[in-house]
N, C-alpha and C positions, 0 to 999 in steps of 0.2 A: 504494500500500500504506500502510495506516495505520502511523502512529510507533510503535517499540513501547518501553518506558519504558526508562530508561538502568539497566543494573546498577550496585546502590549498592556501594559499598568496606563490605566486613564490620566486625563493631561493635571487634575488636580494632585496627585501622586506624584509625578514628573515634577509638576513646578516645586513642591514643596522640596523634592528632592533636590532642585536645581538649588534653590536658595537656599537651603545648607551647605550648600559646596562652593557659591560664591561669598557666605557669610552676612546675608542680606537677613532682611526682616520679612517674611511675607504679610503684604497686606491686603484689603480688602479687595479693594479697586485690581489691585494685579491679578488677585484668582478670576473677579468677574471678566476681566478682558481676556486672561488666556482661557475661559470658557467659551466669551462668544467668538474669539478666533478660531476654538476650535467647532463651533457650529457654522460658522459660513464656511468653513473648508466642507465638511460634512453635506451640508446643505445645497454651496452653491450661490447664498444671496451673499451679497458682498457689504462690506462693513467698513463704515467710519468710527471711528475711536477715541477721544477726547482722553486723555492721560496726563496728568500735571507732571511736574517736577519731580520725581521723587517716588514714582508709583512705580517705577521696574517695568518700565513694558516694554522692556529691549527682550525681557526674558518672558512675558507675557505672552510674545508673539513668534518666539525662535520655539519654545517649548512646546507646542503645539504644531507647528512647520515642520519642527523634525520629526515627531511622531509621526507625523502623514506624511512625512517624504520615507522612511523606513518602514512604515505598515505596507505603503503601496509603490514601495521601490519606483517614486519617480525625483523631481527635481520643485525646489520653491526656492524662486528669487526675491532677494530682500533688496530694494530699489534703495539707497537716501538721497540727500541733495548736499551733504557736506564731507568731504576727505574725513574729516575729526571723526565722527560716527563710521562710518568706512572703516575707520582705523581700530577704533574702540570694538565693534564686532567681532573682526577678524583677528585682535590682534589680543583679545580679552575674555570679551562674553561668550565665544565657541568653542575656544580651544576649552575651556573651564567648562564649558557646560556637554558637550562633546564627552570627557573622560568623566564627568558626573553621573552621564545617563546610559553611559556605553555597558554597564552593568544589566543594565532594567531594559534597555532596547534588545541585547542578544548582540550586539556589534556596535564599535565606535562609530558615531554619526560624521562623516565628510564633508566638510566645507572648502568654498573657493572662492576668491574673489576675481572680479574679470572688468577690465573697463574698455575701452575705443582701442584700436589700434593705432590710433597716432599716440597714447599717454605708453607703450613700450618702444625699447629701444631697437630699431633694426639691424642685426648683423650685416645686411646685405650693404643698406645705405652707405652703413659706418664706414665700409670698407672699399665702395665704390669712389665713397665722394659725390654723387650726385645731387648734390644740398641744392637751396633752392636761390644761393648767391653766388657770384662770380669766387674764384679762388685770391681776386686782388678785395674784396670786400673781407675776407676770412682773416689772411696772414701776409701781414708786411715782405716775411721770410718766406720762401717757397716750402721748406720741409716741416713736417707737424712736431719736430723734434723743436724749433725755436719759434713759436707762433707769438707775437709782439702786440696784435690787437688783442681789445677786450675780448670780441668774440673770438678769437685766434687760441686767446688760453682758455674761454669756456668751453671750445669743441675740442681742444686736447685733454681736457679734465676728462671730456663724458669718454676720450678714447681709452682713459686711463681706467676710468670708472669699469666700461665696457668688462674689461679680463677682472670685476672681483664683484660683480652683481652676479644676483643668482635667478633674478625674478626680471632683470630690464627696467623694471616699472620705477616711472620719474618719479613719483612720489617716494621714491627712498632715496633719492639724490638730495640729500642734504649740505649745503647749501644750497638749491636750486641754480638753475643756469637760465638767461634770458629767453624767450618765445624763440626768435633767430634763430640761436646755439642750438637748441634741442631740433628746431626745422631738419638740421644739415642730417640727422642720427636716426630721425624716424620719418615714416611713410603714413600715409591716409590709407583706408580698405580701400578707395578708388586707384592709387597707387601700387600698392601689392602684385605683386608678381603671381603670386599664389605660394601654397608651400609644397605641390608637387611641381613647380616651375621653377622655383629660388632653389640655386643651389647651398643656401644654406640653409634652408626649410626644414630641415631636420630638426637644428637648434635653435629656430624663431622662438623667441619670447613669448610673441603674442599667441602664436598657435599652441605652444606648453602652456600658456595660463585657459585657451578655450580648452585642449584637452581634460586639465584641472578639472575645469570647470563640465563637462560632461561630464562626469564621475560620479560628481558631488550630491551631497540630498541638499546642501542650500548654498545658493551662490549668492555674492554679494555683489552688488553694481551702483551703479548711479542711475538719477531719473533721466540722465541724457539719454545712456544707453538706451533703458529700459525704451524710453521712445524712439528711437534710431530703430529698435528692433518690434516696436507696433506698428512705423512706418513704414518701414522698407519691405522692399517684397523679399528680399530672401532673410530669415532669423538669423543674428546674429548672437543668442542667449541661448541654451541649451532648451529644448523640450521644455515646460511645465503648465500646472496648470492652476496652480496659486500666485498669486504676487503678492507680498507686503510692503505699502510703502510709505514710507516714516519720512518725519519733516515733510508730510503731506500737504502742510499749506504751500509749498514753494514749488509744488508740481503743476500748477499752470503754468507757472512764467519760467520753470526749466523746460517745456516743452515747448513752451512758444520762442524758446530761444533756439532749439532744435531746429526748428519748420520756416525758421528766419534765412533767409537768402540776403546775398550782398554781390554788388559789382561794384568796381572801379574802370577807369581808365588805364592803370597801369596793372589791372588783371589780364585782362584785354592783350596790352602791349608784350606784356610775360609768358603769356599764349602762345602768343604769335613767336615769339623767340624760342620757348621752349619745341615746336614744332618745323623752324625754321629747315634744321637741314633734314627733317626727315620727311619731308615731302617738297612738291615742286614749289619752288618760291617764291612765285607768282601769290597762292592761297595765302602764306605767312603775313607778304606784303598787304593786301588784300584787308587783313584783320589789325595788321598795324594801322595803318591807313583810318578805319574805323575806330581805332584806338586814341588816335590823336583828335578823329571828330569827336567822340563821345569827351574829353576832358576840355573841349573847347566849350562845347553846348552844357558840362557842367558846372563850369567856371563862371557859366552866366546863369543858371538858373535859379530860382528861388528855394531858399534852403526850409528846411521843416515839411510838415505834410504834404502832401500836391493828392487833390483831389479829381486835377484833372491833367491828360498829357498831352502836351501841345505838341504841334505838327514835327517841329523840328524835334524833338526830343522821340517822339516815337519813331522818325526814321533813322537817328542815330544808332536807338537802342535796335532797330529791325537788320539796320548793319551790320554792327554788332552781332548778332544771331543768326543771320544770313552767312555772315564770312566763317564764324568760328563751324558752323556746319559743314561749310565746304572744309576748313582743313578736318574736320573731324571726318568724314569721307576721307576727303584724301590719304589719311592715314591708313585707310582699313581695318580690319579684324587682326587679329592675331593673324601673325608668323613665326615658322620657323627662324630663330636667330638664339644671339650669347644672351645670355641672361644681364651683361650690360646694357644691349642694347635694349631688350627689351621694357629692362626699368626704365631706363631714357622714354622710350614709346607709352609706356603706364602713365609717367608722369605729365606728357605733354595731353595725352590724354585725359586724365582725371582732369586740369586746368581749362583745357576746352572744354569740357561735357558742364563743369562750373561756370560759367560765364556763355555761354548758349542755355543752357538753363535757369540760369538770373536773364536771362534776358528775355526769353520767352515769358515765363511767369512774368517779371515787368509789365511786359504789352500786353498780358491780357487781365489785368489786374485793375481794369478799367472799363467797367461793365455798358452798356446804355442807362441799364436801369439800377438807380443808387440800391435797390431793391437786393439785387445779385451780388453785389460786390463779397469777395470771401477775403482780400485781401487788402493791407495796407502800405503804401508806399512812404516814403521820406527820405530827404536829403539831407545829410548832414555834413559835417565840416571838421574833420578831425585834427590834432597838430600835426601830426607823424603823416598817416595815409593820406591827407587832403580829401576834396570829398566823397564821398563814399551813400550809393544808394542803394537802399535796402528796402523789402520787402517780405512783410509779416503778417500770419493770418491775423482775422479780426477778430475769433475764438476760435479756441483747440476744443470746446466742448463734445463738437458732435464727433472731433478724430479719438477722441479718448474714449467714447461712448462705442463707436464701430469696433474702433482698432484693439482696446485694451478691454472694458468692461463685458463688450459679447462674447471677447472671445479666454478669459480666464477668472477664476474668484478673486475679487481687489479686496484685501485688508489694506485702508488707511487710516495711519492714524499719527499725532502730533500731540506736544502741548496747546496748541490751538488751533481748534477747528468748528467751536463754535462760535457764532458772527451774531452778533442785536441778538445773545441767547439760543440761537437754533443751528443746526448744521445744515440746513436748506441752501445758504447763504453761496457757500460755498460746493454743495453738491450740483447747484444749476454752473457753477463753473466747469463743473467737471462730467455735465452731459447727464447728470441724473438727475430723475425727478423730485418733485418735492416729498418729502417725508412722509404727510398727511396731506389731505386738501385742504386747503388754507381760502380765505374769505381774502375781501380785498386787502390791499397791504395798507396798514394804519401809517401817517404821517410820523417820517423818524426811524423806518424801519428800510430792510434792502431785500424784501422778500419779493418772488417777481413770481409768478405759478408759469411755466409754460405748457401747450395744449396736450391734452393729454392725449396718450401714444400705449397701442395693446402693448409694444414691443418694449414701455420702460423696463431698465434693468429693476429684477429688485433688491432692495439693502437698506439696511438697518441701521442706526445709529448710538452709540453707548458714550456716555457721560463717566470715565472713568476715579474721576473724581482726582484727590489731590491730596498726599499726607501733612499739608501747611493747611493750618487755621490762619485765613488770609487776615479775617476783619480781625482780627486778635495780632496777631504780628505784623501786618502793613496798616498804611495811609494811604489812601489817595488823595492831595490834595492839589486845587483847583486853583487857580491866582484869580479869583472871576473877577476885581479888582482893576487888575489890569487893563491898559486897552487892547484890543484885537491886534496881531501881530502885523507888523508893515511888509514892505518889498525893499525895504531902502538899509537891509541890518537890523538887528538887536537894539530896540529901544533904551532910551539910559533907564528905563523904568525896569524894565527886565534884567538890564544888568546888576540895577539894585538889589531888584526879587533875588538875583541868583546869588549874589555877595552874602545876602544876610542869610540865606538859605546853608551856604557851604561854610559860613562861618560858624552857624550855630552845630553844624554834624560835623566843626572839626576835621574839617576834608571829606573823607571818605565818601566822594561824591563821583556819580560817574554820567556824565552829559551825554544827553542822546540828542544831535543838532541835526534838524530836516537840510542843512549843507554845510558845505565846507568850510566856507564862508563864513555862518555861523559861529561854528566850532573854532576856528580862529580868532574871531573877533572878542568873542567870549576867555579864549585863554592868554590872549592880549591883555585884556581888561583885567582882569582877575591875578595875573601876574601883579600888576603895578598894586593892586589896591591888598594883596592877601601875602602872607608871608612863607605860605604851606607852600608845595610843589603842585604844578599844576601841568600835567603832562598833555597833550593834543595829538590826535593820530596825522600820522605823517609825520612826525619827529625822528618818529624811526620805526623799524618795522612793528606790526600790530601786535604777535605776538609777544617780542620784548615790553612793551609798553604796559599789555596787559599782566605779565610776572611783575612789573613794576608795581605799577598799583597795587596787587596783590601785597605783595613784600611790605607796604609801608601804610600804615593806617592813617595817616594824614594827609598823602596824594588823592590827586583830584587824575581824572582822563576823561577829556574831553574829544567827541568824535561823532563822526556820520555813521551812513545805513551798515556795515559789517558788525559795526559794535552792538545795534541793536538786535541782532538773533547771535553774536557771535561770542558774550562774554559770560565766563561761568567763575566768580569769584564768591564762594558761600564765604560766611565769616563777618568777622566786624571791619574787614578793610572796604565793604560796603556797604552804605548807611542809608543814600541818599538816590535815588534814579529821577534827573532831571530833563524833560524835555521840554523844547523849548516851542514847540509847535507841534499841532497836528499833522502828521506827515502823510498830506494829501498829494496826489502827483502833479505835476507844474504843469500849469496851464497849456503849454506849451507842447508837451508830453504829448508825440504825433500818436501812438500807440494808444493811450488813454482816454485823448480825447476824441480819437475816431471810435473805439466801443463804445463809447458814454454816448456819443449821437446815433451809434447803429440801434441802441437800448432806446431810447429818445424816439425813432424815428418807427417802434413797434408800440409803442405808446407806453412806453418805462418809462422809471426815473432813470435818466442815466449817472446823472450826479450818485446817487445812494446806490446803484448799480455796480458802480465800477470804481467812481473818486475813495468813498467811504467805507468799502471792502476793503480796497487797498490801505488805504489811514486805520483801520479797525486791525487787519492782520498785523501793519509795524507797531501801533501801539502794543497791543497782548503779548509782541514778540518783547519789545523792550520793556514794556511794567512788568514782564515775568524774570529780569533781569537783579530783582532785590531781592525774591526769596528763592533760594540756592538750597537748603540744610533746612530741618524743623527748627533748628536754633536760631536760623534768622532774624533779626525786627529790623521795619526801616520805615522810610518812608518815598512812594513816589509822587513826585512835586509836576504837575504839567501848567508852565506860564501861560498856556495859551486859553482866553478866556472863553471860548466857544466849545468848550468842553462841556460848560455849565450852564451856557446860553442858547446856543444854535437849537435850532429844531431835528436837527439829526446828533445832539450828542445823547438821545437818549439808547439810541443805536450803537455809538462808540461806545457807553460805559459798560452797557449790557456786555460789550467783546469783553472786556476787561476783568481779570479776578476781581473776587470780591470783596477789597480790602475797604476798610473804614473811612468813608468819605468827610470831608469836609474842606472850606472856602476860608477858614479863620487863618490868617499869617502868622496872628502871635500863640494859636492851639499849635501848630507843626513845629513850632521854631523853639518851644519850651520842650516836645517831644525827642527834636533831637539830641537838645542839650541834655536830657535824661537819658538817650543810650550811648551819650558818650562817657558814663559814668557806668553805665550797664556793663 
């Protein structure tokens, strides 16, 4: 009689097992989520997950993933959107949980992490040299033994690095090396030779890390991939049929970053160069040619959104697309040749089929009827590449609905996911239906019902709660005081709020400025007037900055948007999370404010649609930046008075934990001077 497989121990068993073996606390909120992680696997409906700080749902969601990747011998990819988590899974929570559960599963559980093929290093390139700059841009000196540029000695590093990596993968390259440097050492998948074609395809990086990853019951990725491989027709992710994807608020705008296209003038021109001798040089010429119109017609055109294309600009861009066709013809299919030449041919390839492809999308991104439009265009003006135009869908809801939601169980889940109170908010971003049927949307709220469809996916939503008792250890306090913030800088009135703010907590204050700008201005001021140290991002790198702060309970760091999802200091080196505005997107903002009129023009609010999702997910990102540890108390102070006033702050607060509100200057400011004694 054939074996029949061993019954596993249920996922409440498992977790409990897991958190003795990392020396965790089990709590409430973590059993309920790795229960209903393990019923949308089970089931099928997919699941949003609301999880604070502190609740373990790294192990809430792996714990139940591994189970069903070992019950039924297949594969679960765990998606995030930041390197730190990436690193923390793989480098922490698996291997530990891995040899915790390898007992009780019958076999150690397999993990692998796997990212794009340009983030490993290519043997082939390295060795070729076909980088994507001249060899007089590289090295003063001809040989790599005395390379005199900056980039000369970065791309000798990474040849040094090369013979003592064991994985390729840039992210273990510490110190880092510039975008450049790394170009000359790795290839794009449109580049690749293949690794029955490369002769050194045997020991490709990338291909040992996708073997890895076959193998494995849970691979790790990014949400880039993850969509790279919902989009493209051939899978780039092993088989599976769960996905879990963490720092789920950030999985719009990492997909919309994916489905974004870009051309230039000297894309164009690179083209045409990189394909120059391998085909008749007439076509090269041809696309050059085109190359120089399109940076003429750019050089004049109007920079920010373009809602419509004007003659000359469409026949630029139809040259453009026209020429790089014929060389891409000209070049034909695969040939018989050296695996030099052929990388030469991939790469001139890949560069054309990119720039005939922005160009095509381009021209048709400009419907008759505003009705149609999926796409949005904009010019912009960079220091380095000059202009540069781009083109990006106007929602990824319905590609993540087709591409990812029909076709596998979605676990997502975040410390913030729910928006004015509900996960609705956020579900219609991401192509699902509303939770319940909802009545009209009350003023102050960003709920939109779209029509109902037999085909909605279905899924569920769980409030996993939080081991911080907010209204007991935070403040949120409101300057309503204040006037409404300007365009012109930091009012001297804000600068006051914030002195007497940072003076009363004694430093340990950590600014969150909606810009750079901002954040300057303020650690300017604050320099002259306070004696503490008052550190500003960009001083030097982020992470140094942030060990600073850490290290000294009287520093101050002051900074824009990475700081806001990016900093994790529990303790009393922070007291104070100050921001200085509602971080709505700038008027300006061609992306923003073309969804907010597409929302508008179906009879939405686009404003509460699109502005105030956006402003509601960086706030909850940054108020959730004071409690780190149940031991924390603080306060977050937000100067901008429409928090208290407007008719959609009742929307933003609801995003917001639930810490103890109040508008009193002299109640916060006797507060802190009480935990600096604490």
């Amino acid at each position: 009689m054939p074996a029949t497989a061993p019954t596993l121990p249920d996922v409440p068993t498992l977790l409990s097992t897991a958190v003795r073996a990392v020396g965790g606390t089990e709590r409430d909120g973590q059993l309920r989520m790795a229960e209903a992680v393990d019923r949308a696997i089970r089931t099928g409906e997919h699941l949003a997950v609301q999880a604070g700080t502190g609740t373990g749902k790294s192990l809430a969601y792996l714990v139940p993933a591994i189970r069903h990747a070992v019950a039924k011998d297949t594969t679960v990819v765990v998606a995030t959107a930041t390197i730190a988590l990436q690193r923390q899974l793989v480098d922490r929570d698996l291997p530990r949980l891995a040899a915790a559960l390898a007992p009780r599963l019958g076999r150690e559980p397999r993990f692998a992490i796997l990212k794009g093929r340009r983030n490993y290093l290519c043997l082939h390139r390295l060795h070729t040299g076909a980088g994507d700059d001249s060899p007089e841009d590289l090295f003063e000196a001809a040989s790599l033994a005395s390379p005199t540029s900056v980039l000369g000695k970065q791309v000798a590093r990474l040849h040094e690095w090369a013979g003592e990596t064991e994985t390729g993968d840039r992210d273990e390259l510490v110190p880092g090396v510039a975008e450049r440097a790394w170009r000359q050492v790795s290839v794009s998948a449109r580049e690749c030779l293949g690794a029955h074609r490369c002769p050194v395809g045997l020991d490709c990086f990338a291909e040992r890390a996708r073997g890895e990853a076959g193998r494995a019951d849970v691979v790790v990725t990014n949400h880039a991939l993850l969509a790279i491989d919902a989009m493209g027709e051939h899978p780039v992710l092993p088989e599976h049929d769960v996905v879990v994807i963490d720092e789920a608020h950030d999985l719009v705008d990492r997909v919309t970053g994916v489905a974004t296209e870009e051309l230039t003038s000297s894309m164009a021109a690179t083209a045409a160069r990189r394909c120059g001798k391998l085909v008749d040089q007439q076509f090269a010429d041809r696309l050059d040619e085109a190359a120089e119109g399109l940076a003429l017609l750019l050089g004049e055109a109007t920079l920010g959104r373009w809602d419509t294309l004007e003659r000359e600009l469409s026949g630029g861009l139809a040259a453009i697309r026209d020429t790089a066709h014929g060389c891409i013809t000209a070049l034909g299919g695969e040939r018989r040749e050296d695996p030099e030449a052929a990388a030469g041919r991939r790469v001139a390839l890949a560069l054309l089929e990119q720039v005939h492809g922005a160009a095509e999308r381009l021209l048709g991104a400009f419907p008759e009827q505003e009705a149609d439009r999926v796409d949005v265009v904009w010019l912009a003006d960079e220091p380095v590449r000059g202009r540069v135009l781009r083109v990006a869908p106007l929602a990824v809801a319905g590609l993540l609905r087709h591409r990812l939601f029909a076709r596998r169980t979605v676990v997502l889940t975040s410390a913030t996911l729910t928006l004015g109170g509900t996960f609705d908010t956020l579900a219609r971003h991401w192509g699902l239906p509303p939770s319940k049927p909802v009545a009209a949307p009350a003023e102050g709220t960003a709920t939109e019902k779209p029509p109902p469809d037999d085909d909605d996916p279905a899924w569920t939503g769980l409030d996993a709660g939080s081991p911080f008792d907010h209204r007991h250890a935070g403040i949120l306090y409101t300057a309503a005081h204040l006037p409404p913030p300007g365009r012109d800088g930091l009012a001297p009135s804000y600068l006051d709020e914030l002195t007497q703010l940072v003076t009363a907590a004694g430093g340990r204050t950590l600014g969150l400025f909606s810009s750079m700008r901002a954040a300057k201005q303020a650690a300017d001021e604050l320099r002259t007037r306070l004696a503490m140290p008052i550190l500003c991002q960009g001083d030097d790198s982020t992470g140094l900055l942030v060990r600073q702060f850490a290290a000294d309970e009287a520093t101050c760091l002051f900074g824009t948007l990475s700081l806001w999802q990016g900093v994790d200091v529990p303790g009393p080196s922070l007291s104070l999370v100050v921001v200085d505005r509602i971080p709505f997107p700038r008027p300006d903002d061609p992306l923003a404010s073309a969804r907010q009129r597409a929302v508008a023009s179906r009879g939405g609010n686009g404003f509460l649609t699109v502005a105030a999702t956006h402003a509601a997910l960086l706030l909850a990102q940054g108020t959730g930046r004071l409690l780190r540890s149940t031991e924390d108390r603080g306060v977050v102070a937000v100067l901008d008075p429409r928090l208290a006033t407007a008719r959609y702050s009742g929307f933003l607060r609801a995003s917001l934990p639930p810490y103890w509100p109040t508008s009193d200057p002299q109640v916060v400011r006797a507060a802190l001077r009480r935990l600096r004694r604490w």
